[in-house]
C-alpha positions in Angstrom: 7.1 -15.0 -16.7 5.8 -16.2 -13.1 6.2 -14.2 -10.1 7.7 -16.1 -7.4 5.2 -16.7 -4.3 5.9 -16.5 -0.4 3.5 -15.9 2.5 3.1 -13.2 5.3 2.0 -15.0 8.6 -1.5 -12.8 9.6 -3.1 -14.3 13.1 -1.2 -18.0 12.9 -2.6 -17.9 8.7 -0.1 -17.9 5.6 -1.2 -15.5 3.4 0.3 -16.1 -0.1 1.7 -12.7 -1.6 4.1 -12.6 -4.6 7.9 -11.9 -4.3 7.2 -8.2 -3.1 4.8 -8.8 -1.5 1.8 -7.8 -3.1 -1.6 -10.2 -2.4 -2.1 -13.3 -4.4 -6.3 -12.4 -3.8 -7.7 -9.3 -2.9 -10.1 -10.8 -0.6 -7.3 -11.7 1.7 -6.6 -8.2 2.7 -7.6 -7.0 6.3 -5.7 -4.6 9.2 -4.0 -7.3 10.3 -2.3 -8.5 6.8 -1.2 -4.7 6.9 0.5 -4.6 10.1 2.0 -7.7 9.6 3.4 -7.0 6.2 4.8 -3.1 7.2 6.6 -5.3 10.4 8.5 -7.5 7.8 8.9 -4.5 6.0 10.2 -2.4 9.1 7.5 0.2 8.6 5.3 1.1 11.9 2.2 2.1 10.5 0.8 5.8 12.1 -2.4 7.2 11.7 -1.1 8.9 8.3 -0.1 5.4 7.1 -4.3 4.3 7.4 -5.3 7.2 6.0 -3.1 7.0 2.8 -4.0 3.4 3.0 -8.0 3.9 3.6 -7.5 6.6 0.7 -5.8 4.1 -1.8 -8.3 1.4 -1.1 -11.4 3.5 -1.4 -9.7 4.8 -4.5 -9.7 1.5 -5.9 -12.7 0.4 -4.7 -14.7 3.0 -6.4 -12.1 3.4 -10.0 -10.9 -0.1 -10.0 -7.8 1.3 -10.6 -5.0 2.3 -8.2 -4.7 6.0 -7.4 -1.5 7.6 -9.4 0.9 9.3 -7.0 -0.6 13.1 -8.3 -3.2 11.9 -7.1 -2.4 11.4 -4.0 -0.6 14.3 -4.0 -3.9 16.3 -5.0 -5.8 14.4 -2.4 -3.1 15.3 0.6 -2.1 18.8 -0.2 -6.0 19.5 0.3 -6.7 16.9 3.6 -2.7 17.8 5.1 -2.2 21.1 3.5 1.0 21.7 1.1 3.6 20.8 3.9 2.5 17.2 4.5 0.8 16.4 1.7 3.8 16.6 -1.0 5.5 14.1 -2.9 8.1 14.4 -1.1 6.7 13.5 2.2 4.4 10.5 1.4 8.0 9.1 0.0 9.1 9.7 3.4 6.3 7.8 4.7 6.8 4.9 1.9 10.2 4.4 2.0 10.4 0.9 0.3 8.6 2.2 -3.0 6.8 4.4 -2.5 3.2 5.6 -1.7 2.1 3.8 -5.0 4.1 0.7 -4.7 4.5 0.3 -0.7 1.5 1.8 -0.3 -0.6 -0.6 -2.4 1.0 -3.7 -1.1 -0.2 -2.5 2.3 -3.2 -1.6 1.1 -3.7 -5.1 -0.1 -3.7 -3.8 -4.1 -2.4 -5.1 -7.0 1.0 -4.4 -8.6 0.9 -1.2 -10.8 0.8 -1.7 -14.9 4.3 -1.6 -15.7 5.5 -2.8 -13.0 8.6 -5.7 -12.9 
């Protein structure tokens, strides 16, 4: 099955995602793809935004898998202590998906195994 492809327009560039979103190439992520892709998305990226983002990327970089969400939920609950870094509130700061779908897109990762 092919995934439909669109763009996000980063600095006057189209930069070919999939249907959700997600990057066609890795190498085509920078800041800029991420704050243009959370504004389509209506998301206004905060400083907890960068570092779930900078988290999930480093993740990845050094696995070369994505990070699951307990994980992340590990990760946070240490760095934010147990009232930020929950579940419950990296949902809050993912709405469309999530911390591990939303999250990677911005991030400029690939779509999760299992994913449709």
């Amino acid at each position: 099955m092919a995934t439909l492809q669109r763009t996000v327009q980063v600095e006057g560039r189209a930069v070919p995602t999939d249907s959700e979103g997600y990057l066609q190439h890795l190498g085509d992520w920078s800041v800029a793809f991420a704050q243009a892709l959370a504004r389509e998305e209506g998301l206004v990226l905060t400083p907890e935004h960068w570092e779930v983002i900078r988290f999930l990327r480093a993740y990845f970089q050094e696995r070369g898998v994505q990070a699951q969400v307990r994980v992340m939920i590990k990760h946070f609950a240490v760095a934010w202590g147990p009232q930020r870094g929950n579940n419950h509130h990296l949902h809050d700061l993912f709405p469309v998906g999530g911390p591990q779908k939303q999250g990677n897109r911005l991030a400029g990762l690939l779509r999760t195994k299992g994913e449709h």
